[in-house]
C-alpha positions in Angstrom: 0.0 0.0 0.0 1.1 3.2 -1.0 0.4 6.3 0.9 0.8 9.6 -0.8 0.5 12.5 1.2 -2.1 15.5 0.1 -2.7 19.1 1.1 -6.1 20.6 1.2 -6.5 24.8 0.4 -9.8 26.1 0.9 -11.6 28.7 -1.4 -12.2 32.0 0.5 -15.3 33.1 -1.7 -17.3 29.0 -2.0 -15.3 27.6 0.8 -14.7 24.5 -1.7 -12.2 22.7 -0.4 -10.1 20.6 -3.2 -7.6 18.3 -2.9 -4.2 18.8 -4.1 -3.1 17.5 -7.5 -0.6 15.0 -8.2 1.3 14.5 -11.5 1.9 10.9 -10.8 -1.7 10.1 -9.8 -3.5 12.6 -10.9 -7.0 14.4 -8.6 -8.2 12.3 -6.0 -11.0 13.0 -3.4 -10.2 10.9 -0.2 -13.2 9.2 1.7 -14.6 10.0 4.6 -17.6 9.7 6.7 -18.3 13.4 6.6 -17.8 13.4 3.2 -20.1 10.4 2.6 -22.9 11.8 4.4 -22.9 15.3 2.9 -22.8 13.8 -0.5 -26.1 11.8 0.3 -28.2 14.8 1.6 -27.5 16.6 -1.0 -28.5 14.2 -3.4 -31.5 12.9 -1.4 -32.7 16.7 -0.8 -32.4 17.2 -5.0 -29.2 18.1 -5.6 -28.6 16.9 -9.6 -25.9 13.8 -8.8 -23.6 16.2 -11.9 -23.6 18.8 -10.1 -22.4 17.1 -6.9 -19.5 15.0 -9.0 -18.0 18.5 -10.0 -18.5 19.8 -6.8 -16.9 17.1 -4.4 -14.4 15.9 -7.5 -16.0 12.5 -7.7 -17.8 10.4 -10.7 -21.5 10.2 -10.7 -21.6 6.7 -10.3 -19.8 6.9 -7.1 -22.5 9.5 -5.8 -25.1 7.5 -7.0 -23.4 4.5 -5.1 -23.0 6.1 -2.2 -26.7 7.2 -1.9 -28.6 4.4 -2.4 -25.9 1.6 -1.4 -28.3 1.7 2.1 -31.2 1.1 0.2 -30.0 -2.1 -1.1 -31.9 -1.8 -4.2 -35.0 -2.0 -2.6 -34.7 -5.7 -1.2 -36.0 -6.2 2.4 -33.5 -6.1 5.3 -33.9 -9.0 7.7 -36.3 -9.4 10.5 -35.5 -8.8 14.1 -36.9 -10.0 17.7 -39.5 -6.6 17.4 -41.2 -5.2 14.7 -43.3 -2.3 13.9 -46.1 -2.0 11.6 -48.2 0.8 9.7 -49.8 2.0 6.9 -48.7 5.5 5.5 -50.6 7.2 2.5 -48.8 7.1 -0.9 -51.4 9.6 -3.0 -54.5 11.6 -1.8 -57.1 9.3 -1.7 -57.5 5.3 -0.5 -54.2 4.2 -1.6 -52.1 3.5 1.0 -48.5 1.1 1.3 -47.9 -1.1 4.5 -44.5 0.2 6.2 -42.5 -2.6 8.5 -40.1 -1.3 11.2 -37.2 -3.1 13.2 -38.4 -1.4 16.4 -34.8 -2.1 18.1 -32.7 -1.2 16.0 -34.8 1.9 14.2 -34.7 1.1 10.9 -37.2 0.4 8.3 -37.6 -3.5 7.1 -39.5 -3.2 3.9 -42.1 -0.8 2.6 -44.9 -2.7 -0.2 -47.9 -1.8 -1.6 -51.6 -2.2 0.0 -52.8 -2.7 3.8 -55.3 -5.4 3.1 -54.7 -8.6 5.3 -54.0 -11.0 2.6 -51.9 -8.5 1.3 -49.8 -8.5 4.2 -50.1 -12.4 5.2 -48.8 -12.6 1.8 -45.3 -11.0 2.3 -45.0 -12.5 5.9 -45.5 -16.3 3.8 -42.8 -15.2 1.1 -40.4 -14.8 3.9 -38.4 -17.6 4.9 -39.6 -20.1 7.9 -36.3 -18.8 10.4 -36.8 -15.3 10.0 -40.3 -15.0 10.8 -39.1 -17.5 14.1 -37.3 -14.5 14.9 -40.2 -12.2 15.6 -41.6 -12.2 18.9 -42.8 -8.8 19.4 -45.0 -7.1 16.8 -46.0 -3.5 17.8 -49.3 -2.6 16.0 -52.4 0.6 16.5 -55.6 -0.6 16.8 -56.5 -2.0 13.5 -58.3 -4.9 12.9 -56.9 -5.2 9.3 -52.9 -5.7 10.7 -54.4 -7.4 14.0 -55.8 -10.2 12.1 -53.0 -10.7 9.8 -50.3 -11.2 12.3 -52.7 -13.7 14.4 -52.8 -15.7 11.5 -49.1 -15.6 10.7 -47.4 -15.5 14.5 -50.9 -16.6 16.4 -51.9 -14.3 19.1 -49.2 -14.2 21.8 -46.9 -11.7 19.7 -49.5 -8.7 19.2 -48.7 -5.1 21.5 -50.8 -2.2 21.6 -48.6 0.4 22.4 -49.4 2.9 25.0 -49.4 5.9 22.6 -52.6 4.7 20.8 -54.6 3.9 24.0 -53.5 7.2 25.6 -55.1 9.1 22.6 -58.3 7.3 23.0 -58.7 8.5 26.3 -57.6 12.2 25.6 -60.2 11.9 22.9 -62.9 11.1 25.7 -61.7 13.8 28.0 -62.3 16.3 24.7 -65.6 15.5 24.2 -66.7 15.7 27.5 -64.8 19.4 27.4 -66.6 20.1 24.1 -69.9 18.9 26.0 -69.0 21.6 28.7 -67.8 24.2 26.8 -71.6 24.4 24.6 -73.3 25.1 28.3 -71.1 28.1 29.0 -70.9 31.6 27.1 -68.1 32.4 24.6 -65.7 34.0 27.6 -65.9 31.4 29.2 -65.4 28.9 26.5 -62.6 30.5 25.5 -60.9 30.3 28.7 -61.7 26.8 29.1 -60.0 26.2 25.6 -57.0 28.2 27.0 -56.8 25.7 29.9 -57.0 22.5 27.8 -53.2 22.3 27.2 -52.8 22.2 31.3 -55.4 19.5 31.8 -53.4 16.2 31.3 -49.9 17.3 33.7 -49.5 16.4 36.7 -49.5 18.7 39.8 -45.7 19.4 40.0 -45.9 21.1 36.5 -48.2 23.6 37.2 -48.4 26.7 39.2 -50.1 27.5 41.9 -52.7 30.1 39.2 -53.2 26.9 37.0 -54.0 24.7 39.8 -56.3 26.9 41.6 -58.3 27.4 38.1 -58.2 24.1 37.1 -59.3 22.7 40.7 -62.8 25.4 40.2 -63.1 23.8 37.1 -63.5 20.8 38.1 -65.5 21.6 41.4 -67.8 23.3 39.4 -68.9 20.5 36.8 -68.6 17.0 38.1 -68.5 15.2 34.7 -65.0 16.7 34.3 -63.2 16.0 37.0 -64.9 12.1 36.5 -63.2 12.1 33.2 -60.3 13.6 33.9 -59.4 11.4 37.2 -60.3 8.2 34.7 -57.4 9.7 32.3 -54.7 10.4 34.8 -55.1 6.8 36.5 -55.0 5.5 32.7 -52.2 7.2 32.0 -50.4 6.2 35.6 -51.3 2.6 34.6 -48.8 2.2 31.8 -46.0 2.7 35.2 -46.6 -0.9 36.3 -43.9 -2.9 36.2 -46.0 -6.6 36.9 -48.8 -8.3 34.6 -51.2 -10.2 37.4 -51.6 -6.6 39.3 -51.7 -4.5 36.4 -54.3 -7.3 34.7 -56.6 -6.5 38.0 -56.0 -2.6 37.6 -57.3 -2.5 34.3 -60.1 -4.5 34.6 -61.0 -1.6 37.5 -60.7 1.0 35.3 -62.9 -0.8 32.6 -65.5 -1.1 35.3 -65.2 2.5 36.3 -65.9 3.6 32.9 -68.8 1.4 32.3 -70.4 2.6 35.6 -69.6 5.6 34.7 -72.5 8.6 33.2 -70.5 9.9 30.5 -71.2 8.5 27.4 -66.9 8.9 26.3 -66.5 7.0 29.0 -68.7 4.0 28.3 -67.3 4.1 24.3 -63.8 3.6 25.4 -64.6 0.9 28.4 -65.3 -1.0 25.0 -62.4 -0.1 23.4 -60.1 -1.4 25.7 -62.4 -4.5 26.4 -62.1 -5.8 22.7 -57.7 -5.2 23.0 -57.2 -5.7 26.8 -55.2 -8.8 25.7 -52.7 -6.5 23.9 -52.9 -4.0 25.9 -52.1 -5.9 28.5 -48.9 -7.3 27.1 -47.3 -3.7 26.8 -46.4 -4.5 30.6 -43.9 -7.3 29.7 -42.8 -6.0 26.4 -42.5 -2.5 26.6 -42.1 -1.3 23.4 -43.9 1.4 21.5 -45.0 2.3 17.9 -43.5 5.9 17.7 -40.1 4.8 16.0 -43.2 3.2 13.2 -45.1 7.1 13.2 -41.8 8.8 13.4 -40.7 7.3 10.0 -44.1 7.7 8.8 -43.6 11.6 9.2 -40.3 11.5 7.1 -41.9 9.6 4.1 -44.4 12.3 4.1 -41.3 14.7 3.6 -39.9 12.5 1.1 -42.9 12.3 -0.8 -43.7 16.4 -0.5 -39.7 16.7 -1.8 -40.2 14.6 -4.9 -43.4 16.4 -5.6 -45.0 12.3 -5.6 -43.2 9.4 -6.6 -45.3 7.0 -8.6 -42.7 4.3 -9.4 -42.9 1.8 -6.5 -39.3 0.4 -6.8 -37.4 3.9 -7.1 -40.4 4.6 -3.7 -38.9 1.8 -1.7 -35.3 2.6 -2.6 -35.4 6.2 -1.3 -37.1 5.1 1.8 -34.7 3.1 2.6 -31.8 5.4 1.8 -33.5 8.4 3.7 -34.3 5.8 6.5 -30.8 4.5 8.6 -28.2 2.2 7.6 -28.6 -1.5 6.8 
């Protein structure tokens, strides 16, 4: 090996920083991880991969390498211990693809088209028999579409409801019952109750002694709200248990609460979590959560708005998976 010392001078007015030149072997641009990773935002946020061979002294090949050498051409990546599903819309309308997630490592498995159960029992089956042994974990939202697919594939010891799609379930209960409150007041007072909606949901220690007074009269003054609002925050304290028997117990308490209960939020959601307190339930011992899943649902969205739409599926999955982490 042969190594051939270089200097690097930088341009004061573009700050373009090019190697120096060598009569015996000519330009060269040495690698680096900075280097690497600049080149692939550039070319991922539109930059023409020409324009960024001139720029960096490198062929267009090499750029085009480089960028979508994560995506590995589309093919899936392997399946881990936990997994992720969701769907994520690919054009205005009813069209939407199926994305999978490797929830411990944050990276996306494969993206296809469709959300239809057979669809997806279709691409579990074309996997091979020791991968899907692997999973043993598959974080899901409340869908009866994905829930019934992965019972038939795994069976129904594998399914978790995370605790961000139960959590908004109940917030949406506690919103109606302020929407109910807020049409028996006048607008001033509507309007400060909508002011206060933001402070409902924290706990004591993040409020002042103003907010708690104000939201204390609130609740003193209509009956319903502080019903639905105690129902939330023992909800939301719920998902702190650390053991399955007691937490089991708990929940079926807070079912009952909420069937017992006068407001008509309440008795929806009792329902809710009656039809996925299995699930639910198994959030205690595997504690994972779909927000890697809806975080990477948030950057195809940008991907998408940055392409102005990308109707080729194959060139769809390969920028995915390029914008997305590292094999």
């Amino acid at each position: 090996m042969l190594w051939l010392p270089l200097r690097r001078f930088e341009c004061a007015g573009c700050h373009h920083r090019p190697w120096e030149k060598s009569e015996t072997f000519g330009a060269r641009t040495k690698w680096t991880e900075r280097l690497y990773n600049r080149v692939r935002q550039e070319f991922l946020r539109g930059c023409p991969g020409k324009a960024l061979a001139r720029r960096y002294g490198l062929s267009a090949r090499t750029v085009f390498r480089w960028t979508f050498a994560r995506s590995r051409g589309g093919r899936p990546r392997q399946l881990g211990r936990a997994i992720g599903i969701d769907a994520y819309s690919r054009r205005k309308g009813h069209r939407s693809n199926t994305l999978i997630v490797d929830v411990d490592t944050g990276k996306p498995i494969v993206t296809f088209q469709g959300r239809r159960a057979d669809e997806v029992v279709a691409w579990f089956r074309s996997r091979p028999q020791e991968a899907l042994a692997r999973v043993e974990v598959v974080v899901l939202e409340m869908s009866k579409t994905y829930f019934g697919a992965i019972q038939e594939v795994f069976g129904d010891q594998v399914q978790v409801i995370d605790r961000l799609h139960v959590v908004q379930q109940a917030v949406d209960a506690l919103d109606a019952v302020l929407s109910a409150v807020k049409k028996q007041r006048d607008t001033d007072e509507a309007k400060e109750l909508k002011k206060l909606r933001k402070r409902w949901l924290k706990s004591s220690e993040q409020l002042n002694v103003d907010e708690i007074i104000a939201r204390y009269d609130w609740q003193r003054r209509f009956p319903a709200l502080r019903e639905t609002l105690a129902w939330v925050q023992d909800l939301r304290k719920w998902f702190d248990r650390k053991y399955n028997k007691p937490a089991r117990e708990a929940l079926l308490t807070l079912i009952e609460r909420a069937n017992q209960s006068a407001q008509e939020p309440l008795q929806h959601i009792a329902g809710t979590l009656t039809r996925w307190f299995a699930p639910i339930v198994r959030y205690i011992r595997n504690r994972y959560t779909n927000g890697m899943t809806e975080g990477f649902n948030n950057k195809i969205k940008l991907i998408q708005r940055m392409a102005y739409g990308l109707r080729n599926e194959h060139k769809r999955r390969k920028r995915i998976l390029a914008w997305c982490g590292a094999p």
